[in-house]
N, C-alpha and C positions, 0 to 999 in steps of 0.2 A: 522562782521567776523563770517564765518560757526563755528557753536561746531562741533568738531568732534562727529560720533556718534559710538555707541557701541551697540555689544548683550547685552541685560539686564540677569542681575548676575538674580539668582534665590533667595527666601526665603525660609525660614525654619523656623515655630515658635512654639517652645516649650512652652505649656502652661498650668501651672498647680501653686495649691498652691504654698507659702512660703513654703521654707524649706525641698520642693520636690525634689532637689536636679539638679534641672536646669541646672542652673553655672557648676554643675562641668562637669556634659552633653557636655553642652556645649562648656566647654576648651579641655575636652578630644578631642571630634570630630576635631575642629580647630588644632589643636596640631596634629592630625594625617593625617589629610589633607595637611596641609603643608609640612608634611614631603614628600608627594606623588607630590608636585608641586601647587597642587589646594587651592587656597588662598579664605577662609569664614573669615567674620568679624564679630565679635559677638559685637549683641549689646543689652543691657537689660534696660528694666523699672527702674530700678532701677540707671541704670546711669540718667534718665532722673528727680528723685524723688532729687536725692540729689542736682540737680541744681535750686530746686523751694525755694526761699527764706522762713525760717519759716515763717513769718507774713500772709503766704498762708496755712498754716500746721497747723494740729491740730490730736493730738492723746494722749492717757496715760493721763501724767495731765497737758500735753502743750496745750496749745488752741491760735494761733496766730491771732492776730486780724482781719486779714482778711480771715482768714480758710472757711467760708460762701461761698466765691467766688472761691474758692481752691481747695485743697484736706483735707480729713476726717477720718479716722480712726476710724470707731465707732463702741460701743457693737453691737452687734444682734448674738441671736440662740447663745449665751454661747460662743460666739469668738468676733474674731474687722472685720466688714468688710468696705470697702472703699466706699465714696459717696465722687461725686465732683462737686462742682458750675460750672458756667459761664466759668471763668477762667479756672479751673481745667480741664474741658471737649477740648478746647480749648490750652491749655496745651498738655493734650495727645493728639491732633491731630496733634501736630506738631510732637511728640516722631514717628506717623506713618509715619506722612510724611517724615519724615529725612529717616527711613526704606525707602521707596521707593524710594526716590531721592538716595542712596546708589546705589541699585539694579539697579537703569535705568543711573548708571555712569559706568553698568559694572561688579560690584564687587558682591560676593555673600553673603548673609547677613544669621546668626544665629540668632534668638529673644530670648530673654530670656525673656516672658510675665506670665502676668497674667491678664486675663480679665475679671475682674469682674463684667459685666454685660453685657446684648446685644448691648447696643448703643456703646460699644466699640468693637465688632466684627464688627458689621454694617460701624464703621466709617474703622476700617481695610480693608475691602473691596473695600472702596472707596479708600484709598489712594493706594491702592496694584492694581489698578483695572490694568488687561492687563498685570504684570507681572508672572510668573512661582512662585508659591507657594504651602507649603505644611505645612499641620497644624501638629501640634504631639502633644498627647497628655502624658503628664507626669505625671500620677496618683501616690498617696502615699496612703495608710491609715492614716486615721489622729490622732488617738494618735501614731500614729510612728512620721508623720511629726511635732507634738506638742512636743516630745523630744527630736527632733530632734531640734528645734527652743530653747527650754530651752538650750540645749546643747553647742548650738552657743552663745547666750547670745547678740546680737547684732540686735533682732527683738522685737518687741510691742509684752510679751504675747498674747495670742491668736490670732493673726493676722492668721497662719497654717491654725489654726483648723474655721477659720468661714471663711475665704478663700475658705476652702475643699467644701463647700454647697453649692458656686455659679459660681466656677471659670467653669466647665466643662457644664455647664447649655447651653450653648448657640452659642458653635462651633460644626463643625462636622471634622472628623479626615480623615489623610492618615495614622500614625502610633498610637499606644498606646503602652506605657512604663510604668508599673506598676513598681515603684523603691520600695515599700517595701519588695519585694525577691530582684528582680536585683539590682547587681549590677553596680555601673559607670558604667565600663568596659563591660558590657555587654550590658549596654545599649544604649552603644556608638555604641557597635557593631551593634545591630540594627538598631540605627538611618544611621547608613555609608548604611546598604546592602540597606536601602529604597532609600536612595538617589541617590546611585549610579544602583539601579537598575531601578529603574523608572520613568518616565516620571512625574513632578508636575504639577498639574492641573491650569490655568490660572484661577485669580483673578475673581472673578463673580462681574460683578454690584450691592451694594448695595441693600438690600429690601426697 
């Protein structure tokens, strides 16, 4: 039987530290688009992190006995930054590819990322390859963003701040969002006038 087929919904991905203030980016926009008819689904890293069984996880003083193959949370440069095995890299490819398969059923997709090294842009590209995307970048200062994380009470110390040193290393932008002035609301506002005023660049092949 034919699938029926569809224009491919567009991306949007927000990427920046812990604690940068993403999420709430994020709901704003969705929340105000809908109200306008235009339906984005937001979908974040972190939905993808809580579905990996701990015995893959390791951070603070839990170390899961498969965390090797996993994902990592570990010190460097006076914060935790993420390292991931076999599994773990393998893992986030499917977090992309689900982003994609979203997109190419139609629908328009929000990310709520953080990409903590090149091989996870690289792989981005791949799975997005041929769809409408636009990167944003959502910059904090990072003792803002590390009080912000104390604040909340529900992140790995330091995770923010050793985030802050690698997350912006290795994408290149259609918008930048500095949320240590801005606020949400403002910077909703922004992300709506880029979206709706401009064209987003198709997905490049891979390096």
């Amino acid at each position: 039987m034919k699938q029926p087929e569809f224009e491919a919904g567009r991306v949007v991905i927000l990427n920046g530290t812990s604690s940068a203030g993403k999420s709430t980016i994020a709901k704003l926009f969705c929340e105000a688009r809908a109200a306008l008819g235009d339906l984005w689904l937001p979908v974040a890293i972190d939905d993808f992190n809580a579905k990996l069984p701990e015995q893959w996880f390791s951070g603070g003083d839990f170390k899961g006995q498969f965390s090797q193959d996993g994902v990592r949370f570990e010190p460097a440069g006076g914060g935790l930054q993420v390292r991931v095995g076999e599994l773990g890299r393998r893992f986030y490819g499917a977090y992309h590819r689900t982003v994609g398969a979203i997109a190419r059923a139609g629908f328009n997709v929000i990310v709520d990322e953080v990409a903590f090294d090149e091989a996870t842009i690289v792989d981005w590209s791949a799975a997005l390859r041929g769809l409408p995307v636009a990167w944003v970048a959502v910059r904090c200062d990072p003792a803002v963003a590390q009080a912000r994380e104390l604040e909340r009470g529900d992140r790995l110390p330091g995770l923010a701040l050793g985030l802050s040193a690698v997350v912006h290393m290795h994408a290149s932008y259609d918008l930048e969002l500095d949320t240590t002035e801005l606020s949400p609301d403002e910077a909703c506002t922004r992300l709506t006038e880029m979206v709706t005023a401009r064209s987003p660049r198709t997905s490049p092949e891979p390096r």
